[in-house]
N, C-alpha and C positions, 0 to 999 in steps of 0.2 A: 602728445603724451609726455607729462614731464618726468623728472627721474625720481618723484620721487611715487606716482604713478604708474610706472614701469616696475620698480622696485616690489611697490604693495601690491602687485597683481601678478607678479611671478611669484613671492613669497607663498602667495594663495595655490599656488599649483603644486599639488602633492610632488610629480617629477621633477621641477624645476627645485634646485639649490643654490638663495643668492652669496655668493664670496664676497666679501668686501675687500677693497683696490690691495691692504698690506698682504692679505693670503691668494691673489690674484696668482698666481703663481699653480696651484692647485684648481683651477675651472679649468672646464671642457670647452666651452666658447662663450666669447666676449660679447657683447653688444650694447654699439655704439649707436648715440642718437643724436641728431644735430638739427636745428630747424635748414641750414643752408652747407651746403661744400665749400667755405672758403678758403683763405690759407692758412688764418686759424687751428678750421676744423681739419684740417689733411694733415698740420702739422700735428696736432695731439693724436690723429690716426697714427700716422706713421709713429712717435713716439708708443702709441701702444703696441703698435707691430714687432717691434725693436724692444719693447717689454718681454713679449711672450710670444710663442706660438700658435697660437689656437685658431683656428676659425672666427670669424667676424661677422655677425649680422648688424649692416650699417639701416639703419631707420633716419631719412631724412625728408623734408617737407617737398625742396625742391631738389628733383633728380635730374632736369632735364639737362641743366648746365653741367654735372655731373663728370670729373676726369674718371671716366670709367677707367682704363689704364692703370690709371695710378692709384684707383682703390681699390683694385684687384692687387697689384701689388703688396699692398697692407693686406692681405690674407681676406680680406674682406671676399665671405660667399653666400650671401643674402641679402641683397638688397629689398627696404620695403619702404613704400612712401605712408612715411607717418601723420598725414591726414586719413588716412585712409583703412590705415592697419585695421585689424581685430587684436583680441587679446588671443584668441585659436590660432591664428594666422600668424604671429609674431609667437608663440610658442611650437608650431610644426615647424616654422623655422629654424628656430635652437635645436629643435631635435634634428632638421635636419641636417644643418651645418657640425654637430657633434658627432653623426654618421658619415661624413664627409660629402654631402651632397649640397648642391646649389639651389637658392631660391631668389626670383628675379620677374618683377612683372615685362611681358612680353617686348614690349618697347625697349624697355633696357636694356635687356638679351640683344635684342637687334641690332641697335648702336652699339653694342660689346664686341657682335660679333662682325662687324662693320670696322670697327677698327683693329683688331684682330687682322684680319685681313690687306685689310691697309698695312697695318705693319711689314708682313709677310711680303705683300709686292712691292711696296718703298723700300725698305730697309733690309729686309734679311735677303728676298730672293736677288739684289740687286750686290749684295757681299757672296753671292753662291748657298745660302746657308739655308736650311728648312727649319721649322719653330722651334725644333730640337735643338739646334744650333752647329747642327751636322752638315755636310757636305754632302752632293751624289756620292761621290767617289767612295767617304765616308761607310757611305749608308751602304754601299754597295760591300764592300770588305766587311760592318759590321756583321751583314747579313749573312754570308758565308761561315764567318766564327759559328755565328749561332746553329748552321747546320752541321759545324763539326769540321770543316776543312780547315786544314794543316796551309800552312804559309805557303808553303810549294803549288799549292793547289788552288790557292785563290790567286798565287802570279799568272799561273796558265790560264786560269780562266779569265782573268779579267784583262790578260795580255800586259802586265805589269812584273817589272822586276820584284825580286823578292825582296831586297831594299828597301822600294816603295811602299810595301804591304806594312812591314814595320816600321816606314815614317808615317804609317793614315794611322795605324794602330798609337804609335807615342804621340803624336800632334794630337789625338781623340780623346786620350787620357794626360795628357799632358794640358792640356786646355781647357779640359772639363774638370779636370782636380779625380781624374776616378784613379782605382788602385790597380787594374790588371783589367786586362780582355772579359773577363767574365762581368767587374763591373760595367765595361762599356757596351756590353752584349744586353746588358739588362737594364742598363740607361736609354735605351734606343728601343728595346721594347717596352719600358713603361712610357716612355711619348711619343710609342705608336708609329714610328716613322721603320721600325721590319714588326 
């Protein structure tokens, strides 16, 4: 699908509104189409990422070579192989990447979450850290805040000086850039880690 056949068939969709690149600024989600992932095309990714924030539906030929990683990174949450596409298909996707939800044929998913994983036991679990970028020890103090105990309370229970409680507390928000306990309370529940 070229662009400027992408452009005339979303034009045609009463939902869909196209922005052009100078009012880019004002869209709900981007999409990107490339026949291949090269460095090129990751570089003008990333350049758009660093544009905007929006959601990303990347439409490419070949996915299999694909730095899933690092196009997840560019905000990209739709991937679709553009031989393949519909025009239905590539607008459930706008809609659904504007809702914040992902679209990914299965293979892809799989290798995503293949290296996801990989990450996790190479790199993070091998620094102590879980995808959150928290610590046990961490996770364990956060979790307490969140049930309401006092500093004094989460020393005796966890058999730690009260000292220590507020070095896991400032090293959590000290590291993560958050403003108080409550943000790091809420940081750790939105990535699911209490």
């Amino acid at each position: 699908m070229t662009y400027v056949g992408l452009t005339s068939y979303l034009k045609s969709r009463p939902e869909m509104v196209i922005v052009e690149k100078h009012e880019a600024g004002h869209a709900d989600v981007a999409v990107f189409s490339t026949e291949r992932l090269t460095s090129e095309a990751m570089n003008r990714l990333r350049a758009l990422s660093a544009e905007r924030t929006v959601p990303t539906v990347l439409m490419a030929s070949e996915l299999t070579e694909a730095p899933l990683l690092a196009v997840v990174e560019c905000g990209v949450v739709a991937i679709l192989p553009r031989s393949a596409v519909t025009g239905d298909q590539l607008v459930d996707s706008i809609m659904a990447a504007a809702a914040g939800n992902g679209v990914m044929p299965r293979d892809i998913l799989g290798k995503l979450l293949k290296r996801v994983e990989m990450l996790q036991r190479e790199v993070l679990a091998p620094n102590g850290l879980n995808v959150a970028g928290l610590e046990p020890r961490e996770v364990d103090v956060l979790r307490l805040i969140a049930e309401g105990w006092g500093t004094d309370e989460i020393a005796k229970e966890l058999q730690y000086s009260e000292r220590t409680v507020k070095n896991v507390i400032y090293n959590v928000t000290n590291r993560l850039k958050l403003r108080n306990r409550a943000h790091a309370v809420a940081y750790a529940l939105r990535a699911g880690v209490i």
